[in-house]
C-alpha positions as CSV (number, residue, x, y, z in Angstrom):
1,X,59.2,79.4,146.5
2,X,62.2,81.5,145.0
3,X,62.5,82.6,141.5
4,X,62.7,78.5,139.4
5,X,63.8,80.9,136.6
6,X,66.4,82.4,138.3
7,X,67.5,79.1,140.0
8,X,67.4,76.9,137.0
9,X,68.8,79.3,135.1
10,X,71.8,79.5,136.9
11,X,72.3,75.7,136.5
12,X,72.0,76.3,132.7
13,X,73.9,79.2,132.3
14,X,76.7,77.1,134.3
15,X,76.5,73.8,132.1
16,X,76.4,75.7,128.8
17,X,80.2,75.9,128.0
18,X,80.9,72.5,129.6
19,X,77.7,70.7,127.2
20,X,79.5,72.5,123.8
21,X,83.1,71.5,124.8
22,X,81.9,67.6,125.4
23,X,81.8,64.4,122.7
24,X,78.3,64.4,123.4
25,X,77.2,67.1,121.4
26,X,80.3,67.0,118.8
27,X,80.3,70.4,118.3
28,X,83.5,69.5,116.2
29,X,81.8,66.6,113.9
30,X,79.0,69.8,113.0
31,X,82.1,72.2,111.6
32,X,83.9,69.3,109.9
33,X,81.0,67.4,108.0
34,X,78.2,69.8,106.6
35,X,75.7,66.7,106.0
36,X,76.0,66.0,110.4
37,X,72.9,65.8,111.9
38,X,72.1,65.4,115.9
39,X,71.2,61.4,117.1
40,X,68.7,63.0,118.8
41,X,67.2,64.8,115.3
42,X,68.2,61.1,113.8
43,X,66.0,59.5,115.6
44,X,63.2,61.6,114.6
45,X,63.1,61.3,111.3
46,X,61.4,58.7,110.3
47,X,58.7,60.6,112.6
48,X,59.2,63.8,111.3
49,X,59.6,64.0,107.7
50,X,60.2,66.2,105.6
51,X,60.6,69.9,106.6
52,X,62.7,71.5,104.1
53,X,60.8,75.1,103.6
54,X,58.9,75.1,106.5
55,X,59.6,77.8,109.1
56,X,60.2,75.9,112.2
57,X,61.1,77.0,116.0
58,X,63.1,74.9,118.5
59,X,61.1,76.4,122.4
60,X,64.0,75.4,124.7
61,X,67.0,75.1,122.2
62,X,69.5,74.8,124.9
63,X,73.1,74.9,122.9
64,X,71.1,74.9,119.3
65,X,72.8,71.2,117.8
66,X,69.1,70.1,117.3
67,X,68.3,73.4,116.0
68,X,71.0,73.4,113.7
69,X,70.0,70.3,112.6
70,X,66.5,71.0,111.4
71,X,68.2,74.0,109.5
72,X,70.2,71.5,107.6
73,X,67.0,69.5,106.8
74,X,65.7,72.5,104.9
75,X,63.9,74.4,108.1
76,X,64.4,77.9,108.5
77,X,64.7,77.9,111.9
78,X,64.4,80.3,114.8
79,X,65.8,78.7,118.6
80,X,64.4,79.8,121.8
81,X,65.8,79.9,125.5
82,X,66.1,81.9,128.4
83,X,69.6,81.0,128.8
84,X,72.0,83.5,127.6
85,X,75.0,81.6,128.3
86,X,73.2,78.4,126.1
87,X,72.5,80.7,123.9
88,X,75.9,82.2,123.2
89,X,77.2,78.8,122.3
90,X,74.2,78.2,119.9
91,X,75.5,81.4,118.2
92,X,78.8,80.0,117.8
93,X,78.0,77.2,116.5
94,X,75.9,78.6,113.7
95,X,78.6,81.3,113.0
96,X,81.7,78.4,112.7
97,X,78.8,76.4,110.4
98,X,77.5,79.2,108.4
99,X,74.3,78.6,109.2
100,X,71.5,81.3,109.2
101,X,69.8,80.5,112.6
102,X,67.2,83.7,114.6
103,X,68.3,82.6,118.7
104,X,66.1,84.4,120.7
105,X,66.8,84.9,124.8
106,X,63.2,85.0,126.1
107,X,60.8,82.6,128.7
108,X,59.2,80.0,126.5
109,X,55.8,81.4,128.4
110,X,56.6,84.6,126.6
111,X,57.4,83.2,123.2
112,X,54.3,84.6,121.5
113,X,54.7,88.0,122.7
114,X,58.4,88.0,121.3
115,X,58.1,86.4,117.7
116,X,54.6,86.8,116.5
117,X,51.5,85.4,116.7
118,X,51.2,82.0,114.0
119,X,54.3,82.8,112.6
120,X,55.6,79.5,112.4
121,X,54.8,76.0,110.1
122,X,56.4,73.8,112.8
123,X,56.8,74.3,116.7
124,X,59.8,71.7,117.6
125,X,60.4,70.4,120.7
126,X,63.3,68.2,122.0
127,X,63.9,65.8,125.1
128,X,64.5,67.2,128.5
129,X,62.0,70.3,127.7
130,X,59.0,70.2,129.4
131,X,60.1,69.0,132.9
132,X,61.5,72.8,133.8
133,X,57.9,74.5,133.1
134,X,55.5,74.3,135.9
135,X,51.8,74.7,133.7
136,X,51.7,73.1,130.7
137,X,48.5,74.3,129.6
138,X,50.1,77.9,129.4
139,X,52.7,75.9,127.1
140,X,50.0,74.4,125.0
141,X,48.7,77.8,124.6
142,X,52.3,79.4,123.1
143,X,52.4,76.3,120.4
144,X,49.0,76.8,119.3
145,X,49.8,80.9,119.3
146,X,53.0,80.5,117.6
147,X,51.6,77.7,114.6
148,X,49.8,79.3,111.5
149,X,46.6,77.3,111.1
150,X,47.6,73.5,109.8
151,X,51.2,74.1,111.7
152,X,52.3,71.1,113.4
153,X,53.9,70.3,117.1
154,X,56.5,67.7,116.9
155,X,57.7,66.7,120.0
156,X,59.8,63.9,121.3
157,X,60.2,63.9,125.6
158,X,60.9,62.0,128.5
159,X,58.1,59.6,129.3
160,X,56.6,61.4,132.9
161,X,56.7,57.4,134.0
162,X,60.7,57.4,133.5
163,X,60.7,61.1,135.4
164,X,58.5,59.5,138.2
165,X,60.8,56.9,139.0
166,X,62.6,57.0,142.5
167,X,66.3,55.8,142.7
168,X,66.7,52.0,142.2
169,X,67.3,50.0,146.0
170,X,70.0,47.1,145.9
171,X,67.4,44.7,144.5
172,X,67.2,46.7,141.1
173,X,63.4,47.1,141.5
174,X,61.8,50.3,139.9
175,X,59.5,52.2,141.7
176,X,57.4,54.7,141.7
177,X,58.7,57.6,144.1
178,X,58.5,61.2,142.5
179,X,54.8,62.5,141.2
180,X,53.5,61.4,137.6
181,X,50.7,64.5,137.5
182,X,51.6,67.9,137.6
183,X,51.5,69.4,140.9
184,X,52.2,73.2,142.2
185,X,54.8,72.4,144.3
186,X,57.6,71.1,141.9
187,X,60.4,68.6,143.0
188,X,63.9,69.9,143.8
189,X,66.6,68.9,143.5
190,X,70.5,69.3,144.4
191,X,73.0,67.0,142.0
192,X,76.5,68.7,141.1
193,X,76.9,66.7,137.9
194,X,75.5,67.0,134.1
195,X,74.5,64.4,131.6
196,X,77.6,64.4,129.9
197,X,80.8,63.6,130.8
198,X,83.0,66.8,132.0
199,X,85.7,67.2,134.8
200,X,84.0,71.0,135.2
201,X,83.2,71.1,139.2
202,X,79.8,73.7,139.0
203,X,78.5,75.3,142.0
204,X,74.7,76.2,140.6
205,X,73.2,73.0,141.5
206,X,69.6,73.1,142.8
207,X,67.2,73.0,140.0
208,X,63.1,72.7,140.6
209,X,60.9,70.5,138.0
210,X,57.5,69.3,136.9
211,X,56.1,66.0,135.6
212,X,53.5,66.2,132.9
213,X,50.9,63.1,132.6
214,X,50.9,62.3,129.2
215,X,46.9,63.3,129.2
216,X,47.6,66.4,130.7
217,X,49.6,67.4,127.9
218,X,47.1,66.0,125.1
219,X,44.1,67.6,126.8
220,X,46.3,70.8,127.1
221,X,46.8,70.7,123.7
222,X,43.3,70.0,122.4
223,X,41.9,72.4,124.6
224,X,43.6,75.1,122.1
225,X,41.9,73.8,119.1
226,X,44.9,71.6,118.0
227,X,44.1,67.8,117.3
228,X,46.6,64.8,117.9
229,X,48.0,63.4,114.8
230,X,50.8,61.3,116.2
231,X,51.3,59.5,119.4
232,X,54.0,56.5,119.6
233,X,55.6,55.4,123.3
234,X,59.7,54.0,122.8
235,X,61.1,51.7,125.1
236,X,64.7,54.3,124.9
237,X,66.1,57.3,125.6
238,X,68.9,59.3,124.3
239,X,71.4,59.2,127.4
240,X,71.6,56.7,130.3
241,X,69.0,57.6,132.3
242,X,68.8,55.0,135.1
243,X,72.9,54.5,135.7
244,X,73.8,50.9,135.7
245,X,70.7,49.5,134.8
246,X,70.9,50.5,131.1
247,X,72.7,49.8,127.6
248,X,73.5,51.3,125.0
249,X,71.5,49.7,121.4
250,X,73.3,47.9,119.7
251,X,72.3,49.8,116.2
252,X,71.9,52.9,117.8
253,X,74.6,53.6,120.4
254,X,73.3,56.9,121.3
255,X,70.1,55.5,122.7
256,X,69.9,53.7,125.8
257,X,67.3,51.1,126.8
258,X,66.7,49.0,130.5
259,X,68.3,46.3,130.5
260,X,65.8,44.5,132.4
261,X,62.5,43.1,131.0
262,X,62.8,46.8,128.8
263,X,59.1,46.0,127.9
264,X,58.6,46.9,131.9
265,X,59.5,51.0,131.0
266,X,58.2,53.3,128.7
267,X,61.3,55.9,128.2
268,X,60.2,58.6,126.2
269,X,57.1,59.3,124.0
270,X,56.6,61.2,120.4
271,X,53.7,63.6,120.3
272,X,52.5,65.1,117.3
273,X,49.7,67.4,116.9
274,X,48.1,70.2,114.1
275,X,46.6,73.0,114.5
276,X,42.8,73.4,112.8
């Protein structure tokens, strides 16, 4: 198989500018109102708590809104991606907010290497993360490097049964198509569009990605010495991830649930976890 870094980094590196210039991330409501924080880092909180003064790292930071967001909880955050082109809009947006943010270009794998072994009081994590790694026991192994010892993992993901699902036939039915465990051989894929609405035409389109079982990546995790403090399943997930067969909440128009007997789907999961 070619270089996934190299391939899905392209796709990134493309989407980057097009991500910061959309509604979606409001790159504009960030500059104008100091107290903005991300829907997605909304949704967390009652979750997550309090983290004013803890040093915190975002692994996977893409454009940095989440990032920035923690920051303005009280974190002192560092972000992490290995896309320089995300990264250069994270920058911006720190620099037109003022805000004191470390963005770091480096492979989550080599995340320990680059900013110091338990260095950290929280390892964040947001959605759409963990699909692009193929081992997530060498992922397990970079939170439990990078957390001093009763540092916590917060992490809120796409549930590996909503990444497992195949395209929905004319009847509507979900089913099962795409593998639930991690495998070697990764799923590819070829789609010229982004999760956000652009008129940008990109050429980098073939990405490759993993599913995680959601006992792979507890056992991965305890396996380093970390035990599970949180684990909650949600019946949404911050964008419309099954076209046409979702809808917006009502009190929460950034999330989007099946419309459909929702109780049928688990959409994404929050996993929490501290390290002995």
């Amino acid at each position: 198989m070619e270089d996934y870094r190299a391939l899905n980094r392209a796709n990134w590196d493309e989407r980057a500018p097009a991500h910061a210039a959309s509604v979606d991330y409001a790159f504009d409501r960030f500059v104008a109102d100091p107290g903005h924080i991300s829907d997605v880092v909304r949704f967390d909180l009652p979750l997550l708590g309090k983290v004013a003064g803890l040093r915190g790292v975002h692994l996977q930071c893409h454009i940095g809104t989440d990032t920035l967001s923690l920051a303005r909880l009280g974190a002192r955050m560092s972000g992490l991606d290995f896309s320089p082109a995300s990264l250069a809009q994270a920058r911006r947006l720190a620099q037109l907010t003022g805000t004191e943010i470390d963005f770091v270009e480096a492979d989550v794998y080599d995340a320990v290497d680059l900013l110091g072994t338990e260095a950290y009081d929280l390892v964040f994590t947001g959605v759409g993360a963990l699909c692009w790694l193929p081992d997530i026991t060498r992922w397990a192994s970079v939170v439990a490097g990078l957390l001093r010892p009763g540092g916590r993992l917060f992490i809120r993901e796409g549930h590996p049964v909503l990444w497992s699902l195949a395209d929905p036939d004319e009847s509507g039915r979900l089913v099962i198509g795409y593998p639930y465990f991690e495998r070697a051989q990764p799923t590819e894929w070829d789609e010229p569009g982004t999760y956000v609405a652009t008129d940008v035409v990109f050429t980098h389109n073939r990405t490759v990605e993993w599913n995680h079982g959601i006992s792979e990546v507890v056992t991965a995790l305890m396996a380093t010495g970390m035990e599970l403090t949180g684990l909650v399943e949600h019946d949404s997930v911050p964008w419309e991830a099954l076209p046409g067969m979702m809808a917006p909440l009502p009190d929460q128009p950034s999330e989007w649930r099946l419309l459909d007997r929702p109780e049928r789907l688990p959409h994404t999961y929050t996993l929490q976890a501290r390290k002995r």
